[in-house]
N, CA, C and O atoms as CSV, one atom per row, in Angstrom:
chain,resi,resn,atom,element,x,y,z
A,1,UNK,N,N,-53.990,-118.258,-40.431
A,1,UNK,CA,C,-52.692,-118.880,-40.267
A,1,UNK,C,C,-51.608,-117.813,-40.002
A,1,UNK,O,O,-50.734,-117.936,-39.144
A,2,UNK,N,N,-51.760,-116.694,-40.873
A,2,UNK,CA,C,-50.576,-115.449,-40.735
A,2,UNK,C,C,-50.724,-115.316,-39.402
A,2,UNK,O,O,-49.761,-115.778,-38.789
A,3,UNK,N,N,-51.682,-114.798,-38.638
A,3,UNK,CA,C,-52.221,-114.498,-37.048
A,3,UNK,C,C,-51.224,-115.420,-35.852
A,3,UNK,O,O,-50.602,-115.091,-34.842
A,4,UNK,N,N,-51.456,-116.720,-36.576
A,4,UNK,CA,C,-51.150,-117.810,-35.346
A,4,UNK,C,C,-49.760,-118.023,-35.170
A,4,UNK,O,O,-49.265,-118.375,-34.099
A,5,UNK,N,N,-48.826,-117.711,-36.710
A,5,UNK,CA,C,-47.676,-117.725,-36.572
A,5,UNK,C,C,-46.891,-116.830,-36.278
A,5,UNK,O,O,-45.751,-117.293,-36.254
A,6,UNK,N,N,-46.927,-115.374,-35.948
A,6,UNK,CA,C,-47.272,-114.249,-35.865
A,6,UNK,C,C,-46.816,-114.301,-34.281
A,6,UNK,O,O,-45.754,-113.860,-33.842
A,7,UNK,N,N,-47.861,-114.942,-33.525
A,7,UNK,CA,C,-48.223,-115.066,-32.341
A,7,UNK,C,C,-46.847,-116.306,-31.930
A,7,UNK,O,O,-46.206,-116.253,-30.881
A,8,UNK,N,N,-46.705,-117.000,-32.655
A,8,UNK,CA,C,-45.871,-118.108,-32.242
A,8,UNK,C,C,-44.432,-117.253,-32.340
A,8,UNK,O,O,-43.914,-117.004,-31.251
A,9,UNK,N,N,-43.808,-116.830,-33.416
A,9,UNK,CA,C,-42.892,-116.103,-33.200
A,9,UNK,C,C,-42.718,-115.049,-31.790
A,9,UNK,O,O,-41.700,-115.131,-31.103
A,10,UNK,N,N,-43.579,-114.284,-31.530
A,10,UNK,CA,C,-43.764,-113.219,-30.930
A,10,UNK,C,C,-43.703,-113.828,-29.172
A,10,UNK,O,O,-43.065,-113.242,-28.297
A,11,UNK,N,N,-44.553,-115.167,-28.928
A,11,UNK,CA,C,-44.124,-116.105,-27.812
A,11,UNK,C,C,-43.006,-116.532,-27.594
A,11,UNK,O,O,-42.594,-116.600,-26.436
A,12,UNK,N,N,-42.385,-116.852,-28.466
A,12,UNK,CA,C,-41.038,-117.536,-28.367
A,12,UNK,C,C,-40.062,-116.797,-28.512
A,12,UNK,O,O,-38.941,-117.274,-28.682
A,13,UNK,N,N,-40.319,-115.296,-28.471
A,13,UNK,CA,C,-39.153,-114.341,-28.878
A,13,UNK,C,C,-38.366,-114.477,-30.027
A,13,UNK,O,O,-37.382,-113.756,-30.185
A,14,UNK,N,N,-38.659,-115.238,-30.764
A,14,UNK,CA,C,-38.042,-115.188,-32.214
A,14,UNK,C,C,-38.012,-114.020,-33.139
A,14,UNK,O,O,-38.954,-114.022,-33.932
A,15,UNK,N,N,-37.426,-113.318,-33.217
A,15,UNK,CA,C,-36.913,-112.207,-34.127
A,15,UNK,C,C,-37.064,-112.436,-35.540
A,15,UNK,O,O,-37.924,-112.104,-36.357
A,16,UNK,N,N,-36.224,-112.953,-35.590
A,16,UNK,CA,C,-36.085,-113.770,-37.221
A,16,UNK,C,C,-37.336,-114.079,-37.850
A,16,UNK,O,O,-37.810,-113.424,-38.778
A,17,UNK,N,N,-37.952,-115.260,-37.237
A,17,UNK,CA,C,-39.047,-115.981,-37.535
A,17,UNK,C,C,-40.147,-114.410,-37.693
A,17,UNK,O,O,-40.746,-114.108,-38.725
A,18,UNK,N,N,-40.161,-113.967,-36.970
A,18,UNK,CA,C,-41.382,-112.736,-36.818
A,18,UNK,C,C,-41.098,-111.944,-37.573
A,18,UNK,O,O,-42.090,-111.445,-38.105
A,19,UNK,N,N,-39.545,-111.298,-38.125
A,19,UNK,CA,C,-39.953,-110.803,-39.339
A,19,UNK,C,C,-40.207,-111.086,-40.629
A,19,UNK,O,O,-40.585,-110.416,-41.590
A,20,UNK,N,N,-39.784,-112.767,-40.369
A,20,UNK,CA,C,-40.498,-112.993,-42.125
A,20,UNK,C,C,-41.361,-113.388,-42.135
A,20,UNK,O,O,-41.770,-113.593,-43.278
A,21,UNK,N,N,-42.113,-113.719,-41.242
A,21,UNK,CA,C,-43.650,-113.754,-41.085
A,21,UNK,C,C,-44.421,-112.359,-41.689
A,21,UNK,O,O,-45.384,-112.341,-42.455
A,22,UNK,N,N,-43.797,-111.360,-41.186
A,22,UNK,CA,C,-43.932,-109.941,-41.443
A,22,UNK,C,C,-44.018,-109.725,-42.996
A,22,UNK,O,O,-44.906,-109.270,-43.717
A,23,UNK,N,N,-42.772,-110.216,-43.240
A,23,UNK,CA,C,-42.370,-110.055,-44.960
A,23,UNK,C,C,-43.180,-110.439,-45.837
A,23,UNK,O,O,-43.570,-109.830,-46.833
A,24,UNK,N,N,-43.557,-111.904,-45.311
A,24,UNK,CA,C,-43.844,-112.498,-45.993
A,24,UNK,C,C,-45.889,-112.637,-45.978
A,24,UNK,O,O,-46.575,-113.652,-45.866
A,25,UNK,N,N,-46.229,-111.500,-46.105
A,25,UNK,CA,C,-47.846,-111.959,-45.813
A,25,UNK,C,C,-48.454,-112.022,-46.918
A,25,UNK,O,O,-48.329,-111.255,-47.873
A,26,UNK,N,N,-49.375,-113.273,-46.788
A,26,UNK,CA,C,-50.405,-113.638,-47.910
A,26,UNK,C,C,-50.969,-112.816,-48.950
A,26,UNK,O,O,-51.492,-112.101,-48.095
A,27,UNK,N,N,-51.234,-112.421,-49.737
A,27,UNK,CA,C,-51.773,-111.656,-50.997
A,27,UNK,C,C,-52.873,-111.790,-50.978
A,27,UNK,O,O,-53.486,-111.020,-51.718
A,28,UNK,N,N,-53.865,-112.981,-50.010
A,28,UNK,CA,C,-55.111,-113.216,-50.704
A,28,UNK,C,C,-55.615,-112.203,-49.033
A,28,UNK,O,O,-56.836,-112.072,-48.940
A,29,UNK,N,N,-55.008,-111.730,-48.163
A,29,UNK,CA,C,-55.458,-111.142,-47.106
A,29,UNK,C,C,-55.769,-109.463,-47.827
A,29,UNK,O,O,-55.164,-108.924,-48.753
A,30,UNK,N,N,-56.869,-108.963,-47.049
A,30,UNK,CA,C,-57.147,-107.910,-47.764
A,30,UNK,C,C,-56.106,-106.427,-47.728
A,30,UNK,O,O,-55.493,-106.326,-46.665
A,31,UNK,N,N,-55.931,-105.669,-48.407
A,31,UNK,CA,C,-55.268,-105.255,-49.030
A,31,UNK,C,C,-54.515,-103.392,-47.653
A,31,UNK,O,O,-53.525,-102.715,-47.375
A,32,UNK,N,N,-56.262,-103.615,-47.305
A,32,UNK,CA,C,-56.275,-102.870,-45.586
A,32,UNK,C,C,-55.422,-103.586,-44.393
A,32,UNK,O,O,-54.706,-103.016,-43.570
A,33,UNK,N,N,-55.638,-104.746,-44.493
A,33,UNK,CA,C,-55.185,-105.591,-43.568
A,33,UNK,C,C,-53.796,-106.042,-43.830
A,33,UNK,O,O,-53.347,-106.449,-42.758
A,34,UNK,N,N,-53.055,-106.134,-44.624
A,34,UNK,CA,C,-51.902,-105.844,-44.741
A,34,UNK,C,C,-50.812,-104.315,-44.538
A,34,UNK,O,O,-49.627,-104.230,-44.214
A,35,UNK,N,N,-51.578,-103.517,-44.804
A,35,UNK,CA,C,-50.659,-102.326,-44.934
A,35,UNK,C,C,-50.789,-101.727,-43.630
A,35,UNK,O,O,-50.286,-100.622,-43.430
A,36,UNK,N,N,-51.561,-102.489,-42.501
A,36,UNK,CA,C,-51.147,-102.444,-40.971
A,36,UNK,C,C,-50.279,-102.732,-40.551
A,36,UNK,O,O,-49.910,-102.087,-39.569
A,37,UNK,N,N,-49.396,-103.912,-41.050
A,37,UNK,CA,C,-48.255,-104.163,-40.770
A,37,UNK,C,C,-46.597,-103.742,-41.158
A,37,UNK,O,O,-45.549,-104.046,-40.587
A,38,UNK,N,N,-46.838,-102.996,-42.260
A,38,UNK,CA,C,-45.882,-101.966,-42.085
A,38,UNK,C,C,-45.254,-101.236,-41.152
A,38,UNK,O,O,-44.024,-101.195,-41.177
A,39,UNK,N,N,-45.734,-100.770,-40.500
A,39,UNK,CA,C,-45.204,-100.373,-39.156
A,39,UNK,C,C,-44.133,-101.039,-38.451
A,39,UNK,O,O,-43.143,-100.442,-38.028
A,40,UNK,N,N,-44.307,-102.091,-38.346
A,40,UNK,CA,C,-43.362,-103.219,-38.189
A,40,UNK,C,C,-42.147,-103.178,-38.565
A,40,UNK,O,O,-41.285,-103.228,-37.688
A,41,UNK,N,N,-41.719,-103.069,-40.081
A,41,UNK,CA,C,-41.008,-102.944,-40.959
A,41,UNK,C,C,-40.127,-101.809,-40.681
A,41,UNK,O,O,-38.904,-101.943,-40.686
A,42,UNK,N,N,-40.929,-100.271,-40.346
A,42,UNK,CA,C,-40.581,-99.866,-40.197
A,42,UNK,C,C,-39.670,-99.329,-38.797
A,42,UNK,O,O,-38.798,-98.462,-38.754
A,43,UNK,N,N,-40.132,-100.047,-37.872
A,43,UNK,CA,C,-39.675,-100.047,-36.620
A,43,UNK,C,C,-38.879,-100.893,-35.961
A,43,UNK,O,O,-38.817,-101.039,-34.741
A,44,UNK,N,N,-38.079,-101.624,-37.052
A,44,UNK,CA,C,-37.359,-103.524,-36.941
A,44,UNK,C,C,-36.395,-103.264,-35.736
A,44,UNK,O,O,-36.342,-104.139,-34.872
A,45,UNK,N,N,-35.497,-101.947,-35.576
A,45,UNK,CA,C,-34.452,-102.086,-34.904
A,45,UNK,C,C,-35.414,-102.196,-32.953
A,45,UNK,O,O,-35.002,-102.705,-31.911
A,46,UNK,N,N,-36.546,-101.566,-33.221
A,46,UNK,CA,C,-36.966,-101.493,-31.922
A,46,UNK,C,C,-37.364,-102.801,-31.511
A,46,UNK,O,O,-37.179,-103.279,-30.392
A,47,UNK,N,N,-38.086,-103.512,-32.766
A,47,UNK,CA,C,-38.497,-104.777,-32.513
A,47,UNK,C,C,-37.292,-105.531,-31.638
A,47,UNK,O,O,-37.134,-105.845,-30.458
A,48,UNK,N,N,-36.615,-105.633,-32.740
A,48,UNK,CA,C,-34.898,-106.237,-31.962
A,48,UNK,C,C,-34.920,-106.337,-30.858
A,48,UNK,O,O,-34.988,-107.411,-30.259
A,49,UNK,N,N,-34.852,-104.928,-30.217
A,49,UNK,CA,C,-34.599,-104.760,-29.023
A,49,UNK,C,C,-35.323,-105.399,-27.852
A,49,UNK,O,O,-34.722,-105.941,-26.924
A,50,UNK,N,N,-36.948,-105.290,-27.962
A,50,UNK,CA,C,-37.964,-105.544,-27.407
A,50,UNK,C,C,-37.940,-107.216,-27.499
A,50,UNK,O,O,-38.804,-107.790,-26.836
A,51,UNK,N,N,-37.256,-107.820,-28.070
A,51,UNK,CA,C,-37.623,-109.240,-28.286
A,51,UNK,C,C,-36.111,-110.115,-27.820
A,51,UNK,O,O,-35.851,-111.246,-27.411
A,52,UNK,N,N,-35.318,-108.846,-28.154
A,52,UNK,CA,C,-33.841,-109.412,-27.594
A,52,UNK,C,C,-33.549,-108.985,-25.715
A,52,UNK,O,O,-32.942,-109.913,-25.183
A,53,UNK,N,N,-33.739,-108.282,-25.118
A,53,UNK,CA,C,-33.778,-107.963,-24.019
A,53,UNK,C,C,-35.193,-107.782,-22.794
A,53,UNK,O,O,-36.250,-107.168,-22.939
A,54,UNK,N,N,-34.618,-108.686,-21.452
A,54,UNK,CA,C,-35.580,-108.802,-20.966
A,54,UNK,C,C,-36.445,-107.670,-20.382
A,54,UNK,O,O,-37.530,-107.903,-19.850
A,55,UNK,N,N,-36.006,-106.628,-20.482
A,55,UNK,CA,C,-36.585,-105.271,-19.799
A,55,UNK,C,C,-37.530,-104.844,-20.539
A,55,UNK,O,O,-37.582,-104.946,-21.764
A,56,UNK,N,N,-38.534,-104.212,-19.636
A,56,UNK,CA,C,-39.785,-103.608,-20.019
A,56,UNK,C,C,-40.247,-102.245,-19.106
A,56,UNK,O,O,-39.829,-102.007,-17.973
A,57,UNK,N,N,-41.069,-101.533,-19.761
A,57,UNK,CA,C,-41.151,-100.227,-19.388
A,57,UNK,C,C,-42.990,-100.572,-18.697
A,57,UNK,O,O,-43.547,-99.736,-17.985
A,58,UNK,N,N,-43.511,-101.605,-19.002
A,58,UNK,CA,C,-44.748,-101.777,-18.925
A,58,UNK,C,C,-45.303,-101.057,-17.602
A,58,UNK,O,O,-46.191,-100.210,-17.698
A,59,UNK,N,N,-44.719,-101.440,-16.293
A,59,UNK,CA,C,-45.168,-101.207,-15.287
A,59,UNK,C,C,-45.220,-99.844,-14.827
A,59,UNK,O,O,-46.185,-99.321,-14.269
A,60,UNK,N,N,-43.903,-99.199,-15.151
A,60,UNK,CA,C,-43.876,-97.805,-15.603
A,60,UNK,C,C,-45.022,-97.117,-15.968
A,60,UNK,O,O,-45.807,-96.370,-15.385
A,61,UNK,N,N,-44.855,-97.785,-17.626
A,61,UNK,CA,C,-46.222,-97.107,-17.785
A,61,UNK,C,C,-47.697,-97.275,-17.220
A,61,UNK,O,O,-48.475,-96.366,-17.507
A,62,UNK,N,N,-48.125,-98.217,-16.534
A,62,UNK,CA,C,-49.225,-98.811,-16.069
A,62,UNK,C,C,-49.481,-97.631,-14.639
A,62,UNK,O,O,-50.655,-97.370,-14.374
A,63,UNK,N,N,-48.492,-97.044,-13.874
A,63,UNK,CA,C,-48.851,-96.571,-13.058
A,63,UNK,C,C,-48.934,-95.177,-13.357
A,63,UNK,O,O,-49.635,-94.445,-12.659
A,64,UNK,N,N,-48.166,-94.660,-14.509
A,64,UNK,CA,C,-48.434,-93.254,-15.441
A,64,UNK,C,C,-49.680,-93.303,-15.981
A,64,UNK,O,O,-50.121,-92.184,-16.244
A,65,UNK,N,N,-50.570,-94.426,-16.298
A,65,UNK,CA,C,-51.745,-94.324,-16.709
A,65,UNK,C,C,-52.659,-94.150,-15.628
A,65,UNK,O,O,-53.367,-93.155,-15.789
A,66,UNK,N,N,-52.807,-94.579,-14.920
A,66,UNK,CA,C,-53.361,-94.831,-13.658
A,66,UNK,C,C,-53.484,-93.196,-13.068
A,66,UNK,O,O,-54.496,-92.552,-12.791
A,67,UNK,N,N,-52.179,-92.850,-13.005
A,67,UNK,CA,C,-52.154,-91.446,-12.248
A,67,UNK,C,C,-53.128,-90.487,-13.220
A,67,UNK,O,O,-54.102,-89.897,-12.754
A,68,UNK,N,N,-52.784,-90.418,-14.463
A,68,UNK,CA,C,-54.027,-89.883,-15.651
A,68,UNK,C,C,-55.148,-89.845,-15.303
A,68,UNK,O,O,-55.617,-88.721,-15.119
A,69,UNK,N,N,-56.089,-91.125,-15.056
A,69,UNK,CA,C,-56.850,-91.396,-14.790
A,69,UNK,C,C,-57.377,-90.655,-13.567
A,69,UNK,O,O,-58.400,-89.988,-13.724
A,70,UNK,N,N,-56.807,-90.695,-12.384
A,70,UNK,CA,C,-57.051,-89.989,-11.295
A,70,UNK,C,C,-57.338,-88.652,-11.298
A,70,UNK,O,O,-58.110,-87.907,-10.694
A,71,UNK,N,N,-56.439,-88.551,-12.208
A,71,UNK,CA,C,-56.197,-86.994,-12.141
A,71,UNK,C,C,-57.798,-86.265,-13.162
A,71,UNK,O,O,-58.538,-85.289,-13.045
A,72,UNK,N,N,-57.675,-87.383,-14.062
A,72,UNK,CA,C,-59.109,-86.899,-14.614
A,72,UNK,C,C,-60.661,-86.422,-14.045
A,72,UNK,O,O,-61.474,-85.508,-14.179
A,73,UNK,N,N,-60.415,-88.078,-13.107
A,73,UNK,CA,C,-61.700,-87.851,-11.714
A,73,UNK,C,C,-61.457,-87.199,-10.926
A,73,UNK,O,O,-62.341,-86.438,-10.532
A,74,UNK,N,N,-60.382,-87.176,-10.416
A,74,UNK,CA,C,-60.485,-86.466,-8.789
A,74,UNK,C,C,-59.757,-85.006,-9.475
A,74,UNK,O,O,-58.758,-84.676,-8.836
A,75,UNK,N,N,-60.036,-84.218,-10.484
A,75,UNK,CA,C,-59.983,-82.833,-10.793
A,75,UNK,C,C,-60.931,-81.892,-9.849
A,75,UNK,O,O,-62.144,-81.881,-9.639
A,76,UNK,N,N,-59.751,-81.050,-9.341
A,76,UNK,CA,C,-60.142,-80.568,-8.244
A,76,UNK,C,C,-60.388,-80.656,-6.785
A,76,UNK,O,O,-61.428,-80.347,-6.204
A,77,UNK,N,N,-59.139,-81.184,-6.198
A,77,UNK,CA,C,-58.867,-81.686,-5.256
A,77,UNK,C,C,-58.065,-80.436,-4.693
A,77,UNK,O,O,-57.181,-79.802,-5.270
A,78,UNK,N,N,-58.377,-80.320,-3.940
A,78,UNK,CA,C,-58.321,-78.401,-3.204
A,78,UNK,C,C,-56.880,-78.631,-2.576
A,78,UNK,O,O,-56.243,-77.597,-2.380
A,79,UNK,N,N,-56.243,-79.878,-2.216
A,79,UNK,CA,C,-54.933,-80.071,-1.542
A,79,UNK,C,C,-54.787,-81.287,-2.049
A,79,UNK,O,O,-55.605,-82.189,-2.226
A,80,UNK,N,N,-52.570,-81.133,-2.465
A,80,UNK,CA,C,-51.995,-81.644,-3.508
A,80,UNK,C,C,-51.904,-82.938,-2.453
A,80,UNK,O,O,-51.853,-84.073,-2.927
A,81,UNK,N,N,-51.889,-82.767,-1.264
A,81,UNK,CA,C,-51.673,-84.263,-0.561
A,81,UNK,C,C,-52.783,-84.994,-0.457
A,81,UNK,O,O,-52.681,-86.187,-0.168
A,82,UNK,N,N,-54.259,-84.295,-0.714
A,82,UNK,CA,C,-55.025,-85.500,-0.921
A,82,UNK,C,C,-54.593,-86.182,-2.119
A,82,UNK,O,O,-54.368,-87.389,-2.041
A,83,UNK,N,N,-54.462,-85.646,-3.086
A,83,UNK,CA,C,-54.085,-85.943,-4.679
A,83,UNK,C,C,-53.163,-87.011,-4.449
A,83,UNK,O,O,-53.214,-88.130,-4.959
A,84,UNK,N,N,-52.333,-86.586,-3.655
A,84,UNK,CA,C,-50.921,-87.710,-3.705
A,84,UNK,C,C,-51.395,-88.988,-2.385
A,84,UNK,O,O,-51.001,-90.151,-2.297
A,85,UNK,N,N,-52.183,-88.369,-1.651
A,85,UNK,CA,C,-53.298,-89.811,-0.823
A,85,UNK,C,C,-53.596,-90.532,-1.949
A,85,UNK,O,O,-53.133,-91.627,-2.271
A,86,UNK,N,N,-54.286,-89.948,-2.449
A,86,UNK,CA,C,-55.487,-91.388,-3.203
A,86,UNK,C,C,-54.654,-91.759,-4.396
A,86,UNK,O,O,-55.237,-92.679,-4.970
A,87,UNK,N,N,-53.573,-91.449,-5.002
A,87,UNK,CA,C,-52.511,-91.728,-6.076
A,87,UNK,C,C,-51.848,-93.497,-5.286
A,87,UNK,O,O,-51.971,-94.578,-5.861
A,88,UNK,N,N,-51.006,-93.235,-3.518
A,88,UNK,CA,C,-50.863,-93.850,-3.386
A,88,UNK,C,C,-51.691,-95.044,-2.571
A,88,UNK,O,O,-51.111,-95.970,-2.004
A,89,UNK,N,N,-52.926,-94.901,-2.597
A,89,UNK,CA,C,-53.718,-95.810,-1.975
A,89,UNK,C,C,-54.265,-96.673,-3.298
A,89,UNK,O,O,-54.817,-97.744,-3.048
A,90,UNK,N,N,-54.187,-96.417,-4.159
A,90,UNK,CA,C,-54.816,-96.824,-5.194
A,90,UNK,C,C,-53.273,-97.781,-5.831
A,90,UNK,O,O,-53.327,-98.726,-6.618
A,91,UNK,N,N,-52.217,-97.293,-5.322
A,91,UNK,CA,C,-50.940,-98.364,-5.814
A,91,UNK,C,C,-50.502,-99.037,-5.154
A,91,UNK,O,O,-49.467,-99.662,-5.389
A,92,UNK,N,N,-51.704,-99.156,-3.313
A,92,UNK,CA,C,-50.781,-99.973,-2.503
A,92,UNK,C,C,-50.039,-99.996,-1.666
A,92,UNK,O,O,-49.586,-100.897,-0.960
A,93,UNK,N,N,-49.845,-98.632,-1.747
A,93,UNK,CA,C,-48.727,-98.315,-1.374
A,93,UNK,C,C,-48.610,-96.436,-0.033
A,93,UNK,O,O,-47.729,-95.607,0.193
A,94,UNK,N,N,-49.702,-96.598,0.328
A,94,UNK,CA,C,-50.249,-95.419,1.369
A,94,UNK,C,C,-48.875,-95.928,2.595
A,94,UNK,O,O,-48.433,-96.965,3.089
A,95,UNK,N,N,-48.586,-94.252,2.651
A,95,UNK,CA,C,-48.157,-94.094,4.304
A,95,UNK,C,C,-49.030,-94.581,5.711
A,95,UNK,O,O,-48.517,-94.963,6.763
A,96,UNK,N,N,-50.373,-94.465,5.441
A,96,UNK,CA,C,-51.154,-95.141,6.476
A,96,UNK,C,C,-50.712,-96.582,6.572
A,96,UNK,O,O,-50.478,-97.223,7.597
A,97,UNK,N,N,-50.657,-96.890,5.573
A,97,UNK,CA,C,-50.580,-98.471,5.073
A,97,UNK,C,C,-49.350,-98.770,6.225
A,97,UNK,O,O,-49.487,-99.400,7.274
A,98,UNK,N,N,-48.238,-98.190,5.761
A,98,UNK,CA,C,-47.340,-98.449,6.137
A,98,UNK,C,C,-47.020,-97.912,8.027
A,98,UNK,O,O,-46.092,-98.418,8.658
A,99,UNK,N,N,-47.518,-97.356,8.356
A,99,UNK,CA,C,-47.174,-97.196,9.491
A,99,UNK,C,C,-48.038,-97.913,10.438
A,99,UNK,O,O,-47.607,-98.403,11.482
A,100,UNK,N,N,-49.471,-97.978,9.996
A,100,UNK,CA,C,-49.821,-98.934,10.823
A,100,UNK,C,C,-49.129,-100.546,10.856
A,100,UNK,O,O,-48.740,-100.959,11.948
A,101,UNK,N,N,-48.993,-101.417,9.654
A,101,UNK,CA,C,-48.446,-102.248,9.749
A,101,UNK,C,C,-47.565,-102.370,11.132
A,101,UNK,O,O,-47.710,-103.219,12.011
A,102,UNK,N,N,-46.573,-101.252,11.088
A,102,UNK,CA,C,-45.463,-101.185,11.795
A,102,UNK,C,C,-45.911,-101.583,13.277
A,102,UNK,O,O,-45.330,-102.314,14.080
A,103,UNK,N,N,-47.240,-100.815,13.415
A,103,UNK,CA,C,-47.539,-100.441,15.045
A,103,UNK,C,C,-48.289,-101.879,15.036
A,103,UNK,O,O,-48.285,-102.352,16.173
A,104,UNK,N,N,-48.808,-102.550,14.269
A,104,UNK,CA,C,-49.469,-104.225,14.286
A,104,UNK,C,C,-47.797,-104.998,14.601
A,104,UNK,O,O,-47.664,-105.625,15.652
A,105,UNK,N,N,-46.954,-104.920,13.912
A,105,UNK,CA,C,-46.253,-106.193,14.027
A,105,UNK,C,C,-45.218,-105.529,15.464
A,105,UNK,O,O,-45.048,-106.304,16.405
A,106,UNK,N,N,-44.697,-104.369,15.526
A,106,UNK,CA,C,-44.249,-104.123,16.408
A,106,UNK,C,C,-44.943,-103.529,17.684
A,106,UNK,O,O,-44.373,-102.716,18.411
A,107,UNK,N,N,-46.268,-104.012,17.914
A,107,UNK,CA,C,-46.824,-104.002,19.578
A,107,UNK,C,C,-47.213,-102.526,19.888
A,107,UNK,O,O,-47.643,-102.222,21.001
């Protein structure tokens, strides 16, 4: 039940509701499984923020991970513009991409 309401606050952006959900957790839950949620507690003003405003860093970070990743496999890539090739082919977003388009729609 703690889980589902938890989740219901956290959907509905309710602040309030989610931290006394927080506050307020069961005694009969184990004793590990509570003191995970501290964190929470301790981080309320960020919560705020994150639940009061629509902005997010997600995508940001999603393509900072991504580049990680690359960089892990393709270690050792003898030239920084292949590096930065396959960075942006992998987001979509290649200069090839784009110039051919150009020469398709404009003849």
């Amino acid at each position: 039940m703690f889980l589902q309401e938890l989740r219901y606050a956290y959907r509905q952006r309710d602040f309030d509701l989610f931290m006394k959900v927080i506050h307020h957790i069961d005694p009969s839950l184990p004793e590990w499984f509570r003191k995970k949620f501290d964190i929470f507690k301790t981080y309320q003003n960020g919560i705020y923020q994150a639940f009061t405003t629509p902005y997010s860093n997600g995508i940001t970070e999603t393509i900072n991970n991504h580049i990680k990743v690359i960089k892990r496999i393709a270690y050792g890539y003898r030239r920084f513009s292949y590096f930065r090739l396959r960075i942006l082919i992998i987001q979509h977003h290649s200069q090839w991409q784009k110039k051919n388009v150009k020469k398709v729609v404009n003849g």
